[in-house]
Backbone bond lengths (Angstrom), bond angles and torsions (degrees), N, CA, C in turn:
res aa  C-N    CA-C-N  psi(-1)  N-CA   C-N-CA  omega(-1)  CA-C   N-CA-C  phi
1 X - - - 1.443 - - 1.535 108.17 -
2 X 1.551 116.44 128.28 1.308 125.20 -178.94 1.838 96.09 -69.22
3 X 1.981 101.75 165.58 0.766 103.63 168.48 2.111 122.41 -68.13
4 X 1.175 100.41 -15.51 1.159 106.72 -156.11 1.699 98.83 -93.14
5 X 1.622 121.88 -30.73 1.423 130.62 141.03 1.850 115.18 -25.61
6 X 1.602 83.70 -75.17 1.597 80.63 -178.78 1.723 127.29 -41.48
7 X 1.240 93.49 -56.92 1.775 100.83 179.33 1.651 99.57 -48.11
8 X 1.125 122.40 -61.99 1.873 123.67 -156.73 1.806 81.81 -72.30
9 X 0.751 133.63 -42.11 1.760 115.71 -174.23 1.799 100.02 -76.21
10 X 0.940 127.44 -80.87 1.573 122.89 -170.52 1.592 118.00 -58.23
11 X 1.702 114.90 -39.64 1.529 102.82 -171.01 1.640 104.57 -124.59
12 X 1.294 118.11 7.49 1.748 126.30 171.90 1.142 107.62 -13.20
13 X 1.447 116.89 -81.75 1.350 127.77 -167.22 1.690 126.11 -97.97
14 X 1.727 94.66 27.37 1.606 81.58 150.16 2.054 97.80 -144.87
15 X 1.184 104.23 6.64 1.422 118.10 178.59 1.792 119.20 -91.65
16 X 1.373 103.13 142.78 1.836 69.12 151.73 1.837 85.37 -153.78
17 X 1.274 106.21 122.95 1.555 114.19 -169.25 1.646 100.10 -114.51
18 X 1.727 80.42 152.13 1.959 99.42 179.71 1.512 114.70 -127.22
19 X 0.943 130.76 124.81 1.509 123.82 159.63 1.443 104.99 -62.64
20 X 1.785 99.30 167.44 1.296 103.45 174.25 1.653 83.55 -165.99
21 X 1.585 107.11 134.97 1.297 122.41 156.70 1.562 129.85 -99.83
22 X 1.085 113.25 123.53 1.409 127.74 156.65 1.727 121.68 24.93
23 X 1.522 86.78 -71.61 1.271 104.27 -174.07 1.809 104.21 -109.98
24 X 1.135 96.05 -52.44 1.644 123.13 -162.85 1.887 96.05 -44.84
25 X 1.280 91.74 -66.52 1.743 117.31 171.35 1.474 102.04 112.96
26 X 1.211 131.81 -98.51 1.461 142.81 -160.60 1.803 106.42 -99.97
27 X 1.361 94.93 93.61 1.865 81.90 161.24 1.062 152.74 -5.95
28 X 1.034 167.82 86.91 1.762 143.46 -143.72 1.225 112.81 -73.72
29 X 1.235 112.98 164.87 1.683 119.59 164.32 1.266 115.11 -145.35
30 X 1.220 101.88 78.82 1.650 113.65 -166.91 1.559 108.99 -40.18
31 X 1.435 112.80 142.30 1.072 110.87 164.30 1.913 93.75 -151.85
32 X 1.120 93.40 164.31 1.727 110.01 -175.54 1.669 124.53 -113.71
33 X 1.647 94.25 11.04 1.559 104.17 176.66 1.556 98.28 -117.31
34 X 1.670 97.04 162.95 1.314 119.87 -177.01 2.118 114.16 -46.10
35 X 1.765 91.84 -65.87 1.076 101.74 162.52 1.285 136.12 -69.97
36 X 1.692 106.60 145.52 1.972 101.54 -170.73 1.356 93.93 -77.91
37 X 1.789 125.74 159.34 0.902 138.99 150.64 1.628 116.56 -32.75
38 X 0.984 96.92 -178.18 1.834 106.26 146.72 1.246 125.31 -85.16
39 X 1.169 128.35 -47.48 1.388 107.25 -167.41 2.189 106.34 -94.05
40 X 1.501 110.04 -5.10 1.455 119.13 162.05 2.047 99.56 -75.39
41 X 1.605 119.08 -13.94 1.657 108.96 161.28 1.283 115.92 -91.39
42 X 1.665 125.57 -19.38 1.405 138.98 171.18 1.996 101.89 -67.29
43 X 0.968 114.61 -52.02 1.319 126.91 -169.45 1.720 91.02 -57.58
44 X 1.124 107.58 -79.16 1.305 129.34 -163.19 1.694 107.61 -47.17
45 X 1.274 118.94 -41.01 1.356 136.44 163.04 1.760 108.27 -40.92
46 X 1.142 110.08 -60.88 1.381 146.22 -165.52 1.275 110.39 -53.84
47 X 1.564 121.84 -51.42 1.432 159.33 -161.68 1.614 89.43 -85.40
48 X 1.309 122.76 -45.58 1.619 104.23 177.23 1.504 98.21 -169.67
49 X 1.863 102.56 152.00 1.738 80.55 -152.95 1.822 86.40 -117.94
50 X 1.237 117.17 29.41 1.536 108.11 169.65 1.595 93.85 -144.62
51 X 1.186 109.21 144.61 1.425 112.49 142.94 1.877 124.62 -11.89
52 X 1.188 89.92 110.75 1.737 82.30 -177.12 1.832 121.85 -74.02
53 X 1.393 109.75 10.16 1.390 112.78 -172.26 1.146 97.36 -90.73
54 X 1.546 111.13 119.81 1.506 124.35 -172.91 1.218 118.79 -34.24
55 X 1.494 152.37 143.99 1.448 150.76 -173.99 1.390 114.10 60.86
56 X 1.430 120.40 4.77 1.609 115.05 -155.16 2.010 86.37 -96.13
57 X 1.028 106.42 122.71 1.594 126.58 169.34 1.713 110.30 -63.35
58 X 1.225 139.37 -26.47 0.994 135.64 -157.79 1.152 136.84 -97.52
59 X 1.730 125.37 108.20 1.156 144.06 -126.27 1.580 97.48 -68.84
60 X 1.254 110.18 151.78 1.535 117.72 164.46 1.418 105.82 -24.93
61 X 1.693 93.81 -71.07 1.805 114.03 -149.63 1.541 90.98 -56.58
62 X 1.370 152.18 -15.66 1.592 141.56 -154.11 1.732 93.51 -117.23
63 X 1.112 123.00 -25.85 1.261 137.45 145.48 1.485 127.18 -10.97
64 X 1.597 135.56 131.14 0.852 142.20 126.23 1.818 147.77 -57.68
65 X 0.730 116.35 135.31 1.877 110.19 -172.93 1.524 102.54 -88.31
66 X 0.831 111.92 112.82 1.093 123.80 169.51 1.624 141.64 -112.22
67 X 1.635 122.11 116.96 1.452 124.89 173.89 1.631 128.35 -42.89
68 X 1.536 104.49 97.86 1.357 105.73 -168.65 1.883 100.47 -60.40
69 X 1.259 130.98 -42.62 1.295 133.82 174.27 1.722 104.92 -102.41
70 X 1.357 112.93 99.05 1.578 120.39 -163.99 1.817 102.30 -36.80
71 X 1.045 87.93 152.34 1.691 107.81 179.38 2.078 90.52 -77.98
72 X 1.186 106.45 -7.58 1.730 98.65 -168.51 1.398 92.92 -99.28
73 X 1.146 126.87 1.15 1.688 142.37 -168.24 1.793 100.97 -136.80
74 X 0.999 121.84 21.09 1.341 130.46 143.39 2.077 106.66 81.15
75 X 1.506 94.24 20.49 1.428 103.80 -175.94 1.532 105.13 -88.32
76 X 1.311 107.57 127.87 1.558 126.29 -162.66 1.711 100.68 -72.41
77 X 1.158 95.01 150.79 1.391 103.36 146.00 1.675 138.06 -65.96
78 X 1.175 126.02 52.45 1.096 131.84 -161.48 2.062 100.95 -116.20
79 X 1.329 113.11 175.84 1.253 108.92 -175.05 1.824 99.11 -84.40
80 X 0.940 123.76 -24.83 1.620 127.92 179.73 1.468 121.49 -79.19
81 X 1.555 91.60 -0.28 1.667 88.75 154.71 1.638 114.28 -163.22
82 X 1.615 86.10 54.64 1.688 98.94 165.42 1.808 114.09 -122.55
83 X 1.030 128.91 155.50 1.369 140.26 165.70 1.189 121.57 -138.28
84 X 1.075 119.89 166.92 1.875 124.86 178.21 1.841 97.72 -112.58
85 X 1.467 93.82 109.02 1.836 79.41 175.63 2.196 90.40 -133.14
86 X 1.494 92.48 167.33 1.388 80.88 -168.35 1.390 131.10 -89.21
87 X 1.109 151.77 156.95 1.418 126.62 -142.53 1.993 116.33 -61.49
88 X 1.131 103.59 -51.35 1.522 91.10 155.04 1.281 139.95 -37.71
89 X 1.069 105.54 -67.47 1.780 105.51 172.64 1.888 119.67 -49.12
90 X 1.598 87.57 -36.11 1.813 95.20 -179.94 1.484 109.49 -56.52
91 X 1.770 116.95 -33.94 1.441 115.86 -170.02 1.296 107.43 -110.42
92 X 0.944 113.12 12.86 1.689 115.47 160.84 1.961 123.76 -113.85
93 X 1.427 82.23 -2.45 2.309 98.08 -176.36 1.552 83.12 -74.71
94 X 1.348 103.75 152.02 1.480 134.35 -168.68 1.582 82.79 -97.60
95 X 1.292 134.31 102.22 1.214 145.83 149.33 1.789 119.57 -68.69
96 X 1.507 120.16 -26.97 1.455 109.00 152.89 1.420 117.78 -84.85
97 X 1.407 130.72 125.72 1.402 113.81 179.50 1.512 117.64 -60.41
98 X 1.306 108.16 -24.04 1.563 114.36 -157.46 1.543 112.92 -76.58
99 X 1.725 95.28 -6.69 1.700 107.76 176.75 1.185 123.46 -121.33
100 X 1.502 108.82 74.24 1.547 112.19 -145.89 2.095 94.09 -91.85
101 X 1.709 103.39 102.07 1.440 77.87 161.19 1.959 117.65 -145.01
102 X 1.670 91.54 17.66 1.383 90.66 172.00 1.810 99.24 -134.42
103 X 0.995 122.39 -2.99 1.279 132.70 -172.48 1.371 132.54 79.89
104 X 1.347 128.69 178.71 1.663 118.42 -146.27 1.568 110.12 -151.56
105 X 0.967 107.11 111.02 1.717 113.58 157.61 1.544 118.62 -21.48
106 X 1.114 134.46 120.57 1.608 125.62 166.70 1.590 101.29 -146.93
107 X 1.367 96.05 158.40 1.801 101.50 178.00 1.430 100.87 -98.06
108 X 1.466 106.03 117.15 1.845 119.20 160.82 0.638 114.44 -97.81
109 X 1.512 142.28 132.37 1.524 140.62 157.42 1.373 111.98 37.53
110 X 1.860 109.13 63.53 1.342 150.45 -173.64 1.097 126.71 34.85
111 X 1.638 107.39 25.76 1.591 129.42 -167.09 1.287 111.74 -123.46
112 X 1.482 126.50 123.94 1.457 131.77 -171.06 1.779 95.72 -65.76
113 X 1.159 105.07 149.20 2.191 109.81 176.22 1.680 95.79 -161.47
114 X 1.274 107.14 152.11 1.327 111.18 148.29 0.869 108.95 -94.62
115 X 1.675 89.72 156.29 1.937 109.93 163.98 1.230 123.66 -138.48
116 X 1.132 128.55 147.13 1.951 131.35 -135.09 1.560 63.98 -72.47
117 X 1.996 73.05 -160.81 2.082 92.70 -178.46 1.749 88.54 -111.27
118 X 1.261 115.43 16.99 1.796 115.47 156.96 1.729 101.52 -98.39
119 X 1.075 107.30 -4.67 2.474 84.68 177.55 1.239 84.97 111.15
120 X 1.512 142.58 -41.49 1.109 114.84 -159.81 1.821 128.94 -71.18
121 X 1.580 110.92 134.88 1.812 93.23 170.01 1.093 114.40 -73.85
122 X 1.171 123.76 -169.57 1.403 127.32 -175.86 2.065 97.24 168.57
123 X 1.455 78.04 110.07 1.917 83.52 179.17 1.064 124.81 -86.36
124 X 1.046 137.58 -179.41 1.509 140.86 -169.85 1.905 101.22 -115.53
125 X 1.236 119.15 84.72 1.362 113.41 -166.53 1.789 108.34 -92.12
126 X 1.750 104.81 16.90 1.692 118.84 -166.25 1.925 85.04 -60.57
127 X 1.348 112.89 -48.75 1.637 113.24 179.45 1.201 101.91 -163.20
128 X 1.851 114.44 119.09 1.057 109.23 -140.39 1.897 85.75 -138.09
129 X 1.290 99.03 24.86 1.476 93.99 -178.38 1.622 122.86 -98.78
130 X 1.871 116.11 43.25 1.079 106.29 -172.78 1.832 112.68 -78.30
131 X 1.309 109.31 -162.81 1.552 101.10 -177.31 1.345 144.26 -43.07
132 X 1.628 107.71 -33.05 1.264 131.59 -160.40 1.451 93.22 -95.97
133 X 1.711 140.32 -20.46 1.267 139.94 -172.25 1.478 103.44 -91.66
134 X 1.557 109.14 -44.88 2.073 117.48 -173.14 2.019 78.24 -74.37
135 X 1.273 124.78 -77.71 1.446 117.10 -167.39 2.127 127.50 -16.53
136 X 1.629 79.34 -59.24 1.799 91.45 -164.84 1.856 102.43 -113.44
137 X 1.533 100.05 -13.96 1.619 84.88 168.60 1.553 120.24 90.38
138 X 1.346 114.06 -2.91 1.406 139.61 -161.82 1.336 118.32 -126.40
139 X 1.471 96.21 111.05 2.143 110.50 177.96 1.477 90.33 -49.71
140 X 1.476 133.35 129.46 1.193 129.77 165.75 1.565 122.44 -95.36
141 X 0.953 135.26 101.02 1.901 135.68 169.57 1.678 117.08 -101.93
């Protein structure tokens, strides 16, 4: 029995558990549709609980999920390239990289950040205690 067996047989229905790697950050949970599941918006929630656009106040949960490599650019639904950013920022992120002029969501060291349209990250430290910060202890950029 996998570990991940065990949990859905003994604590399913009063649990709801996430891995998180090191670097990687959030496990995946593959899926092959446009939209994330629920618990790939629980995860994703989890992974960071504001909008990662620097100064942006706006809680995960009021949040949109958003395709760090556009789903119109063939970026999967997977946890390694989802974020919660807030509906503004989602329709204003430079989804082609090659047209960098308001800047763009990317996963660093398994942590959603912006980065200008010069390369630079720049985190959102308004509340910066999502999983990967309480987990490993580390401002992520």
């Amino acid at each position: 029995m996998t570990g991940a067996e065990y949990l859905a047989r003994f604590h399913g229905e009063d649990l709801e558990v996430a891995i998180f790697h090191p670097q990687a950050g959030a496990v995946n949970l593959y899926d092959t549709k446009r939209f994330a599941n629920t618990k790939q918006r629980d995860l994703a929630r989890a992974t960071l609980t504001t909008c990662p656009v620097p100064g942006c106040r706006h809680a995960a949960d009021h949040c949109e999920v958003h395709h760090v490599t556009a789903w119109s650019r063939d970026g999967q639904t997977n946890m390694d390239n989802l974020a919660v950013v807030c509906r503004y920022h989602n329709r204003t992120n430079d989804d082609d990289p090659d047209h960098k002029h308001r800047g763009r969501i990317e996963i660093r060291a398994g942590t959603p950040v912006w980065v200008s349209p010069r390369g630079r990250p720049a985190a959102n430290t308004t509340h910066q205690y999502g999983a990967m910060h309480l987990l490993f202890g580390k401002q992520r950029e």
